[in-house]
OpenMM code with the backbone's topology and positions (N, CA, C; nanometers):
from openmm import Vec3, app, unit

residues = "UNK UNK UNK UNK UNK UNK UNK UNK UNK UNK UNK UNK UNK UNK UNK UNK UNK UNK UNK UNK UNK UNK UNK UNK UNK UNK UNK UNK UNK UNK UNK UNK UNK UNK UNK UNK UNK UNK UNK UNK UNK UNK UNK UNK UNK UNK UNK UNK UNK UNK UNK UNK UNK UNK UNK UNK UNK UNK UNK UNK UNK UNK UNK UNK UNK UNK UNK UNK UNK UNK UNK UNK UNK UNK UNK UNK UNK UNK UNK UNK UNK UNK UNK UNK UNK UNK UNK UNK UNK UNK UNK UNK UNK UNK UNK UNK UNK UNK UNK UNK UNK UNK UNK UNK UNK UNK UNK UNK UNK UNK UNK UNK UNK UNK UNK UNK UNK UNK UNK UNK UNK UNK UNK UNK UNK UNK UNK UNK UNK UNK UNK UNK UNK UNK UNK UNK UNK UNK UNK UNK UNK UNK UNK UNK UNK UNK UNK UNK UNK UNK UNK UNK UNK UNK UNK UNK UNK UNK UNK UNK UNK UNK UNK UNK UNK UNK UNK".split()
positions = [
    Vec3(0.0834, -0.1178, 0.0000),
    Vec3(0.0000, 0.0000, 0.0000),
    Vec3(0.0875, 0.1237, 0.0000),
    Vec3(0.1667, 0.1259, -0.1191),
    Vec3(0.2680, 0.2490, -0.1057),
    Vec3(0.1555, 0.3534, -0.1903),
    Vec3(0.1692, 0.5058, -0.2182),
    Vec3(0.1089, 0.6024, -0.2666),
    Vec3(0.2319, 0.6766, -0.2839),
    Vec3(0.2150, 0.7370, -0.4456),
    Vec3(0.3032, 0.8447, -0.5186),
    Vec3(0.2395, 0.9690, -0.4464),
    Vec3(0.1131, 0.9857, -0.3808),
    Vec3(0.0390, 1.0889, -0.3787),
    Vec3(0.0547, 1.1459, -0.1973),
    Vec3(0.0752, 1.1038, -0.1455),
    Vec3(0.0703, 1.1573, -0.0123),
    Vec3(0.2433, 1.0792, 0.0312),
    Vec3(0.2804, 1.1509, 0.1226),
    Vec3(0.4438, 1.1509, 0.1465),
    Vec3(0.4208, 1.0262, 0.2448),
    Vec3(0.5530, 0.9511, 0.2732),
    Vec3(0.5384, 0.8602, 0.3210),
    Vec3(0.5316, 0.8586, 0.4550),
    Vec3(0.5634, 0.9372, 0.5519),
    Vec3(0.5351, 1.0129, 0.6676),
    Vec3(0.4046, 0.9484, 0.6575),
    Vec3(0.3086, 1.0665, 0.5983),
    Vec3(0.1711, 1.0382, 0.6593),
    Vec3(0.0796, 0.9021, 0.6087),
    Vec3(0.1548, 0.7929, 0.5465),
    Vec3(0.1158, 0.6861, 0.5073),
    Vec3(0.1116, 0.6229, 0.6140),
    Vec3(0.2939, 0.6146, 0.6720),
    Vec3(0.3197, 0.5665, 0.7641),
    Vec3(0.2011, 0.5714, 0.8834),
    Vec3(0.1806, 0.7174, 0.9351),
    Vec3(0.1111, 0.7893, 1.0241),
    Vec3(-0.0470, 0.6969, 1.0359),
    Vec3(-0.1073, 0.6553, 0.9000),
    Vec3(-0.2692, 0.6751, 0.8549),
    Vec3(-0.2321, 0.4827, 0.8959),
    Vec3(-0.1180, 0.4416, 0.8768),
    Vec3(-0.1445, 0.2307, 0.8927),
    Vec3(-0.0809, 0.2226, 1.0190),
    Vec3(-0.0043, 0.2826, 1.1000),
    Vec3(0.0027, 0.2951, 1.2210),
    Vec3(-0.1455, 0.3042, 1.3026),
    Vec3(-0.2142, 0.4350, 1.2387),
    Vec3(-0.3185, 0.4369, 1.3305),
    Vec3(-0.4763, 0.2935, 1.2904),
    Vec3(-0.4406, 0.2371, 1.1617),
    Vec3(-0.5175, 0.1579, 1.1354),
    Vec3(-0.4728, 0.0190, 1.2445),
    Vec3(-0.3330, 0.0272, 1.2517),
    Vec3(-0.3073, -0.1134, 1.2992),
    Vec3(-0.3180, -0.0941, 1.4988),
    Vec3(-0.3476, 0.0063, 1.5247),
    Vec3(-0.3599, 0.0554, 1.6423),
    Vec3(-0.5475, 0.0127, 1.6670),
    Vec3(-0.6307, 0.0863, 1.5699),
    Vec3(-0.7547, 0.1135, 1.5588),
    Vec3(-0.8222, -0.0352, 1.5619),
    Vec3(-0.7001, -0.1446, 1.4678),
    Vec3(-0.8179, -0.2619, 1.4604),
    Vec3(-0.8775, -0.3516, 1.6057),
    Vec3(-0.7250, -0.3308, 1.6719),
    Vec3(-0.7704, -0.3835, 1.7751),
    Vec3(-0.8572, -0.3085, 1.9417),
    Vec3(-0.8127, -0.1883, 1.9309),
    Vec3(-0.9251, -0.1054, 2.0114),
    Vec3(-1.0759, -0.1270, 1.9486),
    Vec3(-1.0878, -0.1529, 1.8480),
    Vec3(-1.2441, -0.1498, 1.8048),
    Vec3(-1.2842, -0.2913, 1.8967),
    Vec3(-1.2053, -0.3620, 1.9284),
    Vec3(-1.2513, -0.5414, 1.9672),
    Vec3(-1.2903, -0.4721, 2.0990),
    Vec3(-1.2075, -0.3832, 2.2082),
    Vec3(-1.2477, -0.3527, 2.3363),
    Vec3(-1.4094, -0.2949, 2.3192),
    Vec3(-1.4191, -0.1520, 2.1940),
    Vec3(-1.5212, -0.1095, 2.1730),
    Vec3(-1.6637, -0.2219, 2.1589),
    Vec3(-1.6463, -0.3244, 2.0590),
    Vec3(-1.7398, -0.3781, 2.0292),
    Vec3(-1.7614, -0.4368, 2.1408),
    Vec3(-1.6861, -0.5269, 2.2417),
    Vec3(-1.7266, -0.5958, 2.3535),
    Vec3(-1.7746, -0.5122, 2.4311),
    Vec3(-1.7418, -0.3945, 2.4962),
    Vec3(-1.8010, -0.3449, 2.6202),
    Vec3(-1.9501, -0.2860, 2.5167),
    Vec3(-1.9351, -0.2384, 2.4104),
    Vec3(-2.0999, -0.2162, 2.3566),
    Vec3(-2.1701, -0.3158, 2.4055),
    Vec3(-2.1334, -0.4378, 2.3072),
    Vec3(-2.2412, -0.5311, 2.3362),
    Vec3(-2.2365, -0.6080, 2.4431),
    Vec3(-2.1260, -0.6304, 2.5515),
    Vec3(-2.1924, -0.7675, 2.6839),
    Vec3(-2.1687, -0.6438, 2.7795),
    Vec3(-2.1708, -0.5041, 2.7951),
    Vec3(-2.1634, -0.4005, 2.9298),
    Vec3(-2.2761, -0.3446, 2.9055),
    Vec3(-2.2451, -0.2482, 2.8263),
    Vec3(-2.3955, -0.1292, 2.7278),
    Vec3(-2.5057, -0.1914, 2.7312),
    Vec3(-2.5206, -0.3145, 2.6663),
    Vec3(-2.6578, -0.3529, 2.5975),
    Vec3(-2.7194, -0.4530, 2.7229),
    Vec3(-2.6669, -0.4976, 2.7881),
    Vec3(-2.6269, -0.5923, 2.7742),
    Vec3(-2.6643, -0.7264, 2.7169),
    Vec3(-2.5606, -0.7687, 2.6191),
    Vec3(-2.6042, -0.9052, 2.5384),
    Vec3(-2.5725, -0.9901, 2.6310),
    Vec3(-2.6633, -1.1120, 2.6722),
    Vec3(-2.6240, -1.2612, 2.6902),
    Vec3(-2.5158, -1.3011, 2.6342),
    Vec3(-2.4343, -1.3678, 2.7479),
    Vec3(-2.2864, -1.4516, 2.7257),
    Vec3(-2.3872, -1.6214, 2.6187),
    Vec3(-2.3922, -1.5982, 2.5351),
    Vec3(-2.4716, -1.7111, 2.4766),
    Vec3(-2.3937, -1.7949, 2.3837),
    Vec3(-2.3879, -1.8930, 2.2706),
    Vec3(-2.2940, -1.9111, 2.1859),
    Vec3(-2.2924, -1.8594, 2.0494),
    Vec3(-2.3719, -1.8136, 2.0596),
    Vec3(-2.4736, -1.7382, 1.9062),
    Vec3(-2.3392, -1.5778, 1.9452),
    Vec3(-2.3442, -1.5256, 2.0505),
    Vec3(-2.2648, -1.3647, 2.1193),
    Vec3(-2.1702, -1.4402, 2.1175),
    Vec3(-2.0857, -1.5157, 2.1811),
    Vec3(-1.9966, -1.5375, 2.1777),
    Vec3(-1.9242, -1.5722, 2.0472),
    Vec3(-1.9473, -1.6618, 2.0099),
    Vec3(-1.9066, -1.7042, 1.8304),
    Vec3(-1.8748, -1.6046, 1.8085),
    Vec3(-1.9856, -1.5043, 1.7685),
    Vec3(-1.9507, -1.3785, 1.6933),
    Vec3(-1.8860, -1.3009, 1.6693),
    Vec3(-1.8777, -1.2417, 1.8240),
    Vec3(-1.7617, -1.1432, 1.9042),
    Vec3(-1.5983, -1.2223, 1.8942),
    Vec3(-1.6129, -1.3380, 1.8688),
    Vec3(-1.4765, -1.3962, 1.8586),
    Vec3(-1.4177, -1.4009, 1.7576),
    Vec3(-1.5336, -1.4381, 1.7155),
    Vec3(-1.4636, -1.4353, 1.5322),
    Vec3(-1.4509, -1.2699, 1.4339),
    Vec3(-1.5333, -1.1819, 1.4566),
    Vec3(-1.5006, -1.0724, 1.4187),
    Vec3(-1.3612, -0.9832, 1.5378),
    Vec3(-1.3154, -1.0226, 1.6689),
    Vec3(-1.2131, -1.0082, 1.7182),
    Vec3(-1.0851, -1.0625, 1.6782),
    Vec3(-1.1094, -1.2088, 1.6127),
    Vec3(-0.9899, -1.2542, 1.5435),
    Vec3(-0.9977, -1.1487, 1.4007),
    Vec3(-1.0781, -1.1772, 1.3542),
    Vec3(-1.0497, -1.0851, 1.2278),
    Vec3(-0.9560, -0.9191, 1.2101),
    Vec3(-0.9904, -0.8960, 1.3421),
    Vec3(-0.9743, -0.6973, 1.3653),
    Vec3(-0.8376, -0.7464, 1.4060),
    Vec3(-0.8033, -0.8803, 1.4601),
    Vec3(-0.6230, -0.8954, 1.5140),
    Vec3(-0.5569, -0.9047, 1.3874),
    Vec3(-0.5995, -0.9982, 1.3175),
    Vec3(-0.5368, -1.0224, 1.2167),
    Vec3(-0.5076, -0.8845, 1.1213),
    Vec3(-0.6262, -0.8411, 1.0753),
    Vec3(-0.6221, -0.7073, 1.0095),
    Vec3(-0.4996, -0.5556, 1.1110),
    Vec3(-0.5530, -0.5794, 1.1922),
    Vec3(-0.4206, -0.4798, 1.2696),
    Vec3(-0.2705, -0.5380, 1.2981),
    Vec3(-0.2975, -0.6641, 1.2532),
    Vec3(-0.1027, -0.6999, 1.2231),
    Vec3(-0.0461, -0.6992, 1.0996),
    Vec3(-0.1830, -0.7048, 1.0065),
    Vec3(-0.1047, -0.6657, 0.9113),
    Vec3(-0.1007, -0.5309, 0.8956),
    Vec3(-0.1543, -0.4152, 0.9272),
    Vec3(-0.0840, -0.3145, 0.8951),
    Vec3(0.0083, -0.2885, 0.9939),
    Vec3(0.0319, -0.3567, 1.1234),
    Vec3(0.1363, -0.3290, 1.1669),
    Vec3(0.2913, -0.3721, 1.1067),
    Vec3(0.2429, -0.4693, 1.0043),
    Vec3(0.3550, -0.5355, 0.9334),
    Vec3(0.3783, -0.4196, 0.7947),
    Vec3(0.2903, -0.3420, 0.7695),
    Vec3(0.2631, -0.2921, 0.6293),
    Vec3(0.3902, -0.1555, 0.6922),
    Vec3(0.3378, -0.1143, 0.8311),
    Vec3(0.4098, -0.0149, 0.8813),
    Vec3(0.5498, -0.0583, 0.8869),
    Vec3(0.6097, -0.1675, 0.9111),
    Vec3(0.7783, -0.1812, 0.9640),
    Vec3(0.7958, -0.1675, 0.7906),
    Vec3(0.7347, -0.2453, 0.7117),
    Vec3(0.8062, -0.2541, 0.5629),
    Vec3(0.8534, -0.1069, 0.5057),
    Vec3(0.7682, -0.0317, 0.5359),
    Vec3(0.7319, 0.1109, 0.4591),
    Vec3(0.8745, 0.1677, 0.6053),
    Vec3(0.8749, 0.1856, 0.7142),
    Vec3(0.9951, 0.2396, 0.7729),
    Vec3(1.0921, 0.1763, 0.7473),
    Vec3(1.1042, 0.0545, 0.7811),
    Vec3(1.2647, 0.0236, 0.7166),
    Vec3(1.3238, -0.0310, 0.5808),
    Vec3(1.2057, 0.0161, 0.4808),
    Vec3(1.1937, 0.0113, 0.3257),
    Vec3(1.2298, -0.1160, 0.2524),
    Vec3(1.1471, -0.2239, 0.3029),
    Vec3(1.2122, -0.3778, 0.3094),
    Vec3(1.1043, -0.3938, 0.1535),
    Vec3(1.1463, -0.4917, 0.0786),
    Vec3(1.0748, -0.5362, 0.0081),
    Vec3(0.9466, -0.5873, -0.0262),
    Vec3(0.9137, -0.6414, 0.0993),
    Vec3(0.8003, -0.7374, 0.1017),
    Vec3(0.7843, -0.6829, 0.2536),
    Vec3(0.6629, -0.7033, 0.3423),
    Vec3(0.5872, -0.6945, 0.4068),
    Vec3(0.6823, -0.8292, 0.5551),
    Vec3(0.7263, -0.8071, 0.6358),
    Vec3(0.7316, -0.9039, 0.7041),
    Vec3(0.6705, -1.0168, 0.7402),
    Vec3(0.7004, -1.1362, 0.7732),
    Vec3(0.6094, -1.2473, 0.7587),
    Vec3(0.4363, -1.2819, 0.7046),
    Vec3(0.4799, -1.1363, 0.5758),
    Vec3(0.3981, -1.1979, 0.5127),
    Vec3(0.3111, -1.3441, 0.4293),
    Vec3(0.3845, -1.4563, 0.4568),
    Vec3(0.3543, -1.5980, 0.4218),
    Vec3(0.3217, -1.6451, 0.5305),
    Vec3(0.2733, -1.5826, 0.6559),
    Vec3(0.2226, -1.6407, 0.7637),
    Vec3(0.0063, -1.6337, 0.6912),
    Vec3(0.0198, -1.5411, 0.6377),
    Vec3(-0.1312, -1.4662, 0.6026),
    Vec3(-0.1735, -1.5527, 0.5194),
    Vec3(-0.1451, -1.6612, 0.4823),
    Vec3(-0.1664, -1.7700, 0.4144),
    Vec3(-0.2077, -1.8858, 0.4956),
    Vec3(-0.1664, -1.8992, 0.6271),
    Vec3(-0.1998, -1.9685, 0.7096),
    Vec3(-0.3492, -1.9233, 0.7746),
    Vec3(-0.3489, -1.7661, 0.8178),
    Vec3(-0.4142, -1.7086, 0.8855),
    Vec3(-0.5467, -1.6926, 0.8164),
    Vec3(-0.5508, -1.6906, 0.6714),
    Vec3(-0.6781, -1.6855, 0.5715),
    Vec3(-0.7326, -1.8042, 0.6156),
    Vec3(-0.6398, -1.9257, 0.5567),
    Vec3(-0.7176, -2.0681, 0.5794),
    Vec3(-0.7787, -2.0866, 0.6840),
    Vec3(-0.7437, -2.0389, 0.8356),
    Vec3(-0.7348, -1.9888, 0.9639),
    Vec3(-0.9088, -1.9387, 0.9920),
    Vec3(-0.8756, -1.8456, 0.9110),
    Vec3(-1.0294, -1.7662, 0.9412),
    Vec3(-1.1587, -1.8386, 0.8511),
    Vec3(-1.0560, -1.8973, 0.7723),
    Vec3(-1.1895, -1.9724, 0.6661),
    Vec3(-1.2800, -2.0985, 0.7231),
    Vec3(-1.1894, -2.1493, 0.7765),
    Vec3(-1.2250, -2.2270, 0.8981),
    Vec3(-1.3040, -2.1907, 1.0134),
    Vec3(-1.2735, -2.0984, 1.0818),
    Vec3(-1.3363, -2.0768, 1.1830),
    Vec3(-1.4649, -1.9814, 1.1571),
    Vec3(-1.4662, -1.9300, 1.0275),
    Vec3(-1.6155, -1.9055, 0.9827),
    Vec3(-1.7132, -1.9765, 0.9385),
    Vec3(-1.6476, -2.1023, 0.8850),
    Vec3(-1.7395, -2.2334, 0.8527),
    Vec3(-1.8149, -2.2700, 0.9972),
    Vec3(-1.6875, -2.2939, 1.0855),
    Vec3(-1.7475, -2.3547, 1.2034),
    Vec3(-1.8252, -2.2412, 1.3000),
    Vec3(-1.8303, -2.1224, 1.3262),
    Vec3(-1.8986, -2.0240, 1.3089),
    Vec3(-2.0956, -2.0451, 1.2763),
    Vec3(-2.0879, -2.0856, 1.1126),
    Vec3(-2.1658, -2.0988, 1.0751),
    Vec3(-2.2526, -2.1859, 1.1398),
    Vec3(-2.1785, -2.2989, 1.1326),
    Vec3(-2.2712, -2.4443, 1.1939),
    Vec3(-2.2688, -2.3949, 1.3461),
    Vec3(-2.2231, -2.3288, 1.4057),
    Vec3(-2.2442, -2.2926, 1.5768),
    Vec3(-2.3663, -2.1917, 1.5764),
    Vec3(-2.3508, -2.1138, 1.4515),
    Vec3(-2.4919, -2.0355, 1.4566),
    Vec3(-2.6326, -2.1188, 1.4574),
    Vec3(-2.6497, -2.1741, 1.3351),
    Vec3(-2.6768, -2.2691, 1.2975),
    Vec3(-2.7461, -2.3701, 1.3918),
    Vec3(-2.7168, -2.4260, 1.4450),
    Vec3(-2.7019, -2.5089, 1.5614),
    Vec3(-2.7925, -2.4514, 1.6562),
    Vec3(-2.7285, -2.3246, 1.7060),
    Vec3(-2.8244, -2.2456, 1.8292),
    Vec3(-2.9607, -2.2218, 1.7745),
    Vec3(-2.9899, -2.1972, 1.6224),
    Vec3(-3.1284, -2.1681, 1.6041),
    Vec3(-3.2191, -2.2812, 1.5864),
    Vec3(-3.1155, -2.3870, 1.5128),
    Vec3(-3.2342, -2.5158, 1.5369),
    Vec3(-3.2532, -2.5475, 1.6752),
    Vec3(-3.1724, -2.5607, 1.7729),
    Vec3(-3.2146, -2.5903, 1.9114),
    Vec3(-3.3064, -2.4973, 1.9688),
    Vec3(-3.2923, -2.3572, 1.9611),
    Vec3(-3.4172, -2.2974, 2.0319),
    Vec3(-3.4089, -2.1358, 1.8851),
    Vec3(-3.4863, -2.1062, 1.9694),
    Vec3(-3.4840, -1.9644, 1.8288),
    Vec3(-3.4187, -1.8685, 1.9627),
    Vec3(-3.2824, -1.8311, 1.8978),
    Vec3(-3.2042, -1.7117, 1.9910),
    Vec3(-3.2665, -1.6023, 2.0616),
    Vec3(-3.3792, -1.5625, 1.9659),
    Vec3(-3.3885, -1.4478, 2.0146),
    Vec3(-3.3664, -1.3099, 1.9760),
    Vec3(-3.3935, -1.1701, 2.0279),
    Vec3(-3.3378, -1.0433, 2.0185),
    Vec3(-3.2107, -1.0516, 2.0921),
    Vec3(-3.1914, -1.1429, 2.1930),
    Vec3(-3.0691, -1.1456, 2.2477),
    Vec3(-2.9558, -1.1659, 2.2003),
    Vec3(-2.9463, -1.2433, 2.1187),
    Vec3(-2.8944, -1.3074, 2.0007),
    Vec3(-2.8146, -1.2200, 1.9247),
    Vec3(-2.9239, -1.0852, 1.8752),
    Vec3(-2.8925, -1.0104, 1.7451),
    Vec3(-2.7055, -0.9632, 1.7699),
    Vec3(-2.6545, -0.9265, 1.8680),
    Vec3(-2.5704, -0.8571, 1.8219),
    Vec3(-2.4080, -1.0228, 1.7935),
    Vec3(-2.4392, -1.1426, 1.8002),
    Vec3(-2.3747, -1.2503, 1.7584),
    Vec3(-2.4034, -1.2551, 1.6460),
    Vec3(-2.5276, -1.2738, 1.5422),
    Vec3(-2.5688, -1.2283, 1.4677),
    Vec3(-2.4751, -1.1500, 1.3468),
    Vec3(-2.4787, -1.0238, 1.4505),
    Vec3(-2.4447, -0.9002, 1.3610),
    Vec3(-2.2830, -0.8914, 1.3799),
    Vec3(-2.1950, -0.9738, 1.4709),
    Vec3(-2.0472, -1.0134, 1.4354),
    Vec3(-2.0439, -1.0847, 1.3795),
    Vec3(-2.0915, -1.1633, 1.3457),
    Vec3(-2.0674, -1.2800, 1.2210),
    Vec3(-2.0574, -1.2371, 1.1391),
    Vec3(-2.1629, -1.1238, 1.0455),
    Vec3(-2.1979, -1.0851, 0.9732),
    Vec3(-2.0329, -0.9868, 0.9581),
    Vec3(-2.0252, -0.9030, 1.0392),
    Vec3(-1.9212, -0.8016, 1.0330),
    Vec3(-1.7520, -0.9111, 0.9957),
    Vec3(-1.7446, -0.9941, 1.1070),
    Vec3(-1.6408, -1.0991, 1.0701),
    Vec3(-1.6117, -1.1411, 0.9229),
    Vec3(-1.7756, -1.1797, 0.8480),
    Vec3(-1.7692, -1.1600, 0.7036),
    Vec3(-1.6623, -1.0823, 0.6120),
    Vec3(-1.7614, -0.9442, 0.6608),
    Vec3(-1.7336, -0.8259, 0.5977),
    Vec3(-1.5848, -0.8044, 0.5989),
    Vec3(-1.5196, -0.8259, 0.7142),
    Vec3(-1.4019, -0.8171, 0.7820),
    Vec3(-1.2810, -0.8982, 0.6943),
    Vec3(-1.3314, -1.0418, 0.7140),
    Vec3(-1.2437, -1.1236, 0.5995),
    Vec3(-1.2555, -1.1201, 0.4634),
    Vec3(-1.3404, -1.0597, 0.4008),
    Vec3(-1.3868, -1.0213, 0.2717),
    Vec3(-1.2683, -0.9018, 0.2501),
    Vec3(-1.2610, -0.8713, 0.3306),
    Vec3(-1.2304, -0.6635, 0.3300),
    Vec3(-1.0911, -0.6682, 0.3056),
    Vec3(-1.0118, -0.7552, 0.4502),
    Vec3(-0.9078, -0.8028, 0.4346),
    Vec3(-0.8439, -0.9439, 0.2755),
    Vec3(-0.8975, -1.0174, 0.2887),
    Vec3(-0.8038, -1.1643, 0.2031),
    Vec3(-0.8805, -1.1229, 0.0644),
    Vec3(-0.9725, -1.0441, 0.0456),
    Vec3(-0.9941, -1.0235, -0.0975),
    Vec3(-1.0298, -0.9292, -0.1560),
    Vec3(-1.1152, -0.8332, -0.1142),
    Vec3(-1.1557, -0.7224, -0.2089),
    Vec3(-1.1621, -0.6182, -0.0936),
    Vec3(-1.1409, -0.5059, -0.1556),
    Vec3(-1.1338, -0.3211, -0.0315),
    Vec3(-1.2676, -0.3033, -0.0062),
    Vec3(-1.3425, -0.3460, 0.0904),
    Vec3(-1.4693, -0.3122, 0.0976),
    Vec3(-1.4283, -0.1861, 0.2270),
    Vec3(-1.3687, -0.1754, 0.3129),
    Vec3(-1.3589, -0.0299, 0.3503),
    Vec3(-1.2824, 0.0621, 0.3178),
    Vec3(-1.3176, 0.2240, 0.2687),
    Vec3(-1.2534, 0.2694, 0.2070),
    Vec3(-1.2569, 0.4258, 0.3315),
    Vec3(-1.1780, 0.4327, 0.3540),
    Vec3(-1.1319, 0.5458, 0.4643),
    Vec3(-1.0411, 0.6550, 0.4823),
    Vec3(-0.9878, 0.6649, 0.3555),
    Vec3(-0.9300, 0.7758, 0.2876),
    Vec3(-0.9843, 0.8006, 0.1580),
    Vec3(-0.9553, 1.0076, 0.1003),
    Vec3(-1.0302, 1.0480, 0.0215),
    Vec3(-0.9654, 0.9496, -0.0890),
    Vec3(-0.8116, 0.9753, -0.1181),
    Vec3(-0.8123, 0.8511, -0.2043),
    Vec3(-0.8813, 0.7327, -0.2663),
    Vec3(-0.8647, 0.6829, -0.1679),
    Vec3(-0.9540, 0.5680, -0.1628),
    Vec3(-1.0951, 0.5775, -0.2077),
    Vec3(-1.1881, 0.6663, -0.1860),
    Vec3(-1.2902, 0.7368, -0.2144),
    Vec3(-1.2742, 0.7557, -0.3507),
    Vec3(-1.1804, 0.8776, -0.3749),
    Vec3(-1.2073, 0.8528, -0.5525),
    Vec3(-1.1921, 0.7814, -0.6025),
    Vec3(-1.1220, 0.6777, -0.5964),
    Vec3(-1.0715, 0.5877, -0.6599),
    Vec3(-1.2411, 0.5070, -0.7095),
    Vec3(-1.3044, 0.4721, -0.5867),
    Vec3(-1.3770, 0.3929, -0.5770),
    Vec3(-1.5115, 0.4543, -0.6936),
    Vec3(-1.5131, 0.5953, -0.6768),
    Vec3(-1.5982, 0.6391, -0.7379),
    Vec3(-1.5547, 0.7098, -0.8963),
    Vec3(-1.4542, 0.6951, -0.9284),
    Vec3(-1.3844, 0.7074, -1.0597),
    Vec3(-1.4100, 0.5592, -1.1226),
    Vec3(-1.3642, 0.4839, -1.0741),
    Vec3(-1.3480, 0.3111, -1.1059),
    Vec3(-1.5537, 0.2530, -1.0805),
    Vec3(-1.6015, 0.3026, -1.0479),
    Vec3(-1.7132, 0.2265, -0.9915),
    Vec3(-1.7425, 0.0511, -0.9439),
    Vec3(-1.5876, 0.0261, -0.8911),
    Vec3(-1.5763, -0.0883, -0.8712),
    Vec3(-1.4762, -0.1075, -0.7372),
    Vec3(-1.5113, -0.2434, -0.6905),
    Vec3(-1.4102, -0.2854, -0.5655),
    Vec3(-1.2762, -0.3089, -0.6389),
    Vec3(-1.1835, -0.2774, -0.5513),
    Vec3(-1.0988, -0.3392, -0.5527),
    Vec3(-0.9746, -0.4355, -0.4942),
    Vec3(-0.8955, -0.5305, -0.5489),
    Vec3(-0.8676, -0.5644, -0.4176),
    Vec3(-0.7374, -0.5442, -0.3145),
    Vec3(-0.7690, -0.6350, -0.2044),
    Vec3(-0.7534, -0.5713, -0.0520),
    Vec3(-0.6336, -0.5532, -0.1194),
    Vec3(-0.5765, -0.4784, -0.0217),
    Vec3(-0.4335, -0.4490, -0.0061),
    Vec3(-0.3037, -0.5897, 0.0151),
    Vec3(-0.3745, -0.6252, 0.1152),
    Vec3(-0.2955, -0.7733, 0.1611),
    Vec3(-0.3317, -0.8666, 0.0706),
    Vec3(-0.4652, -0.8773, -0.0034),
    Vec3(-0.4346, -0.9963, -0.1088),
    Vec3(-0.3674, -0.9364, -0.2298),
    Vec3(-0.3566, -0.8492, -0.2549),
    Vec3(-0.2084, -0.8234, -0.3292),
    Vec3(-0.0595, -0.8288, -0.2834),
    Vec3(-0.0339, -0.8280, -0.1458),
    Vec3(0.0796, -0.8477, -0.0769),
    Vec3(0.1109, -0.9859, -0.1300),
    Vec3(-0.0179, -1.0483, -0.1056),
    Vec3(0.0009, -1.2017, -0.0624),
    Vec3(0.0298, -1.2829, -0.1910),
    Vec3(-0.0118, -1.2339, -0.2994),
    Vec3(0.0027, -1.2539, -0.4459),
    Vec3(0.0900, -1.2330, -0.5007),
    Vec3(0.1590, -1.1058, -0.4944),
    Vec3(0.3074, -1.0487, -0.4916),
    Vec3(0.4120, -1.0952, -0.4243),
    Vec3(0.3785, -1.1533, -0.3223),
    Vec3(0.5467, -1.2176, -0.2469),
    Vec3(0.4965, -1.3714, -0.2127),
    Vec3(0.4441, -1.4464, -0.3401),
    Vec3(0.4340, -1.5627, -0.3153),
    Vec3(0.5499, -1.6396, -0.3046),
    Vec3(0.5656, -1.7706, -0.1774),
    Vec3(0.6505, -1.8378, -0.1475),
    Vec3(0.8090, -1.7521, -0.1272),
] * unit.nanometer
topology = app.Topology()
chain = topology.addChain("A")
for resn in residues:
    res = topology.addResidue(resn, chain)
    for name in ("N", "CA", "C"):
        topology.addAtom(name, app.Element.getBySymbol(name[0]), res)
């Protein structure tokens, strides 16, 4: 994720604060939903919250990895061929995810209690989508035009890492 267009300073600056941000959002989302709301410790909440928390780790190491490459101007991304493990990783544990959702609704119907397990799954989706294949969040103006010049996704950042420094 290098840019001709903004100096590398504030590149640096903008995946620092992403790789900082992914994992404070996991504190955010938990105290929302089992303090704030409060959601039931259930397996439907739990699943959820776990699996969109693995996702926000994973996603904030890699830009913490995106950050050392870009400061000490390394070629490739540091253990980037671990993210190959970590895809299969999440692909997995969204399958099984599924059938845990799954599961809780044929045994009883969850509930409103339910909704916000539910709605991490859903985000966990979004999350591994966003990350291992296509830019579904776009959070700079860059990024913005791009999206609206192109009228199309494009993809993630890391599955081009991951494509680019194969083996």
């Amino acid at each position: 994720m290098t840019s001709r267009s903004i100096p590398r300073t504030m590149l640096v600056r903008r995946l620092r604060n992403l790789a900082v941000l992914e994992p404070v959002n996991i504190v955010i989302f938990g105290v929302v939903a089992f303090v704030l709301l409060p959601a039931p410790l259930n397996a439907v909440n739990v699943t959820g919250f776990v699996l969109v928390a693995v996702h926000l780790l994973i996603g904030g190491g890699y830009w913490a990895i995106k950050v050392r490459q870009l400061r000490a101007r390394l070629p490739e991304p540091p253990f980037i061929g671990a993210f190959g493990w970590l895809r299969r990783l999440c692909e997995a544990g969204l399958i099984a995810g599924l059938v845990i959702l799954a599961v809780s609704v044929a045994r009883e119907a969850p509930g409103f209690g339910s909704a916000p397990g539910f709605l991490f799954y859903l985000l966990a989706v979004a999350e591994y989508v966003n990350y291992f294949h296509w830019q579904l969040s776009h959070q700079s103006a860059g990024d913005i035009r791009r999206l609206l010049r192109t009228r199309r996704l494009h993809r993630s950042h890391l599955h081009l890492d991951m494509r680019a420094h194969r083996g």
